[in-house]
C-alpha positions as CSV (number, residue, x, y, z in Angstrom):
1,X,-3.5,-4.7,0.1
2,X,0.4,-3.8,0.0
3,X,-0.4,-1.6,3.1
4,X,-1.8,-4.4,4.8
5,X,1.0,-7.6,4.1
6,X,4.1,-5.4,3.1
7,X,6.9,-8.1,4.4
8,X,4.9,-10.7,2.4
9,X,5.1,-8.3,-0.9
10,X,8.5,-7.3,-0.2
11,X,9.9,-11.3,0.4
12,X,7.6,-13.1,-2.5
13,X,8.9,-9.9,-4.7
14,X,12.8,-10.6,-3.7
15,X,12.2,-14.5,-4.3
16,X,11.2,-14.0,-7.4
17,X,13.5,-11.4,-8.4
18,X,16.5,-13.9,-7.4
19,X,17.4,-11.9,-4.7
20,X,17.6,-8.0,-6.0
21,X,17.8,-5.3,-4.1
22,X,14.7,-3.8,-2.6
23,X,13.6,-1.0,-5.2
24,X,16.0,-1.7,-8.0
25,X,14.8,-1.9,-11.5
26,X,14.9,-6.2,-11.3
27,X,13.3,-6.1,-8.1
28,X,10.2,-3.3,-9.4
29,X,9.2,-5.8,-12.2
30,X,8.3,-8.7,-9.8
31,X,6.1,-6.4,-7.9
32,X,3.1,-6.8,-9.5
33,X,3.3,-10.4,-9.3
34,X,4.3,-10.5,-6.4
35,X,1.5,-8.4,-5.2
36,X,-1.1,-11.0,-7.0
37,X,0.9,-14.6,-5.7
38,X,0.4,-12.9,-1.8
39,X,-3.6,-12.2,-2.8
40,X,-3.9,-15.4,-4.1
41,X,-2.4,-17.2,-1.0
42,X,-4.3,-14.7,1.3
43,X,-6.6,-17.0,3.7
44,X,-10.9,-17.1,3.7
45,X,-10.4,-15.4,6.8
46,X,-7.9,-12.3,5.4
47,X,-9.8,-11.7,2.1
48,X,-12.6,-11.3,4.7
49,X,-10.5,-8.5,6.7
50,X,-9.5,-6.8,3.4
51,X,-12.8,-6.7,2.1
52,X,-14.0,-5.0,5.1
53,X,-11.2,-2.9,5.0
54,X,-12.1,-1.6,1.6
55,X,-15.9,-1.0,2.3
56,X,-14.5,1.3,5.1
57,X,-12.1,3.1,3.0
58,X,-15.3,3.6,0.4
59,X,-17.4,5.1,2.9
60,X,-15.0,6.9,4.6
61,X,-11.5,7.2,3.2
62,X,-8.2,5.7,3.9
63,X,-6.8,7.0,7.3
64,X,-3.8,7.0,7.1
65,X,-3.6,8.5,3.5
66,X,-5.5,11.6,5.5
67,X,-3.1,11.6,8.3
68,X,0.1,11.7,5.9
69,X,-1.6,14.5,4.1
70,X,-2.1,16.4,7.3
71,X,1.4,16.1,8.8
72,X,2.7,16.9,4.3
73,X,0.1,20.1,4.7
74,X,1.8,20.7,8.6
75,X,5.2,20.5,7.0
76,X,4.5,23.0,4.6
77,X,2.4,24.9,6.5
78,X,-0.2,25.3,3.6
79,X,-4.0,25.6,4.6
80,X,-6.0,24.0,1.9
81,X,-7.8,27.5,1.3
82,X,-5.0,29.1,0.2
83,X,-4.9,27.1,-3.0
84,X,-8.3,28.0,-4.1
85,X,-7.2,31.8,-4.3
């Protein structure tokens, strides 16, 4: 969800923080409402899209969650085999 409608988060979040700055303590608060005020304004049509969205990730994972881990692992140059040693 906050993936898919970020500037919507971030503006409903600063509106009801009375303008704080973006990641300040008085701006984190009003995230989670702010989060639920931009689902529950979210069209038919986008609930639709998320939900579809969702059964994707459940079946095969998030991609870009996977592609940030690959270029984190590339970064460190760490093969996931090592770990297990």
């Amino acid at each position: 969800m906050t993936h898919q409608y970020p500037d919507r988060i971030t503006e409903t979040a600063t509106k009801l923080s009375k303008g704080a700055a973006r990641g300040t303590g008085p701006w984190l608060k009003y995230y989670p409402q702010a989060v639920s005020s931009v689902i529950d304004q979210l069209t038919h049509r986008e609930h639709d899209e998320i939900d579809t969205l969702v059964d994707q990730w459940n079946s095969v994972g998030p991609g870009c969650v996977q592609a940030q881990y690959d270029y984190y692992c590339s970064l460190l140059d760490l093969s996931t085999d090592d770990w297990f040693l």
